[in-house]
N, C-alpha and C positions, 0 to 999 in steps of 0.2 A: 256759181254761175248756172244758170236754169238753160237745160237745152231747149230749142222747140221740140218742138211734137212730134216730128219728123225723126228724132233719134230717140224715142218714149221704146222701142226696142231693146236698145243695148243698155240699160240701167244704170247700173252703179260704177259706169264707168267713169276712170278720171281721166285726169290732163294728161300723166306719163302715159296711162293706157293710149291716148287717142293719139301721141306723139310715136308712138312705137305702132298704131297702124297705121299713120300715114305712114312713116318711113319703110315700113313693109309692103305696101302701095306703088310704096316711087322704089324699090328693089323690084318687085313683080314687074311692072311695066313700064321702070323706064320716066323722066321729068320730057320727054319728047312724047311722051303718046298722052301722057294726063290729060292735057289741054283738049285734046279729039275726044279722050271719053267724057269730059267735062261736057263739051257741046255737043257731045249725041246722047247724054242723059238727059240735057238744060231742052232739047227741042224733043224727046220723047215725054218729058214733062210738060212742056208747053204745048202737044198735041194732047195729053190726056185733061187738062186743064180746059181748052178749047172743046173737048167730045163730052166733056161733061156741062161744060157752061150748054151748049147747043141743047142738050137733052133738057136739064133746068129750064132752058126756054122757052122750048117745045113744049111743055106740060105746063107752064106758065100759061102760054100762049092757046093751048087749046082747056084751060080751065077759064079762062078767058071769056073765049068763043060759050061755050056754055052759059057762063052767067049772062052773056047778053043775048043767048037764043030763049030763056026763061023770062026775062023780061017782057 
């Protein structure tokens, strides 16, 4: 199974490996707090997503302005 890109970090990892660190995971903190870091990872990812599209924009948007001030 091909991971995404997102795990292009931990390499050669298999399935036992990734079994024994979730379960090291849910020993560390607990199946009551997973879910709170899950959504304050999933909305710190979705503010970096959002600050990057913005900027993409903005250079969009002012390469834009340029080509129609040259016309």
């Amino acid at each position: 199974m091909a991971y995404p890109s997102i795990f292009a970090f931990i390499g050669g990892v298999g399935g036992t490996e990734m079994v024994l660190i979730i379960f090291a995971i849910l020993l560390l903190f607990g199946a009551k707090r997973i879910p709170e870091l899950a959504r304050g990872l999933g909305r710190g990812i979705r503010e970096f997503k959002d600050a990057t599209n913005e900027i993409k924009s903005d250079l969009e948007n002012s390469i834009n302005d340029k080509n129609q001030d040259k016309k």
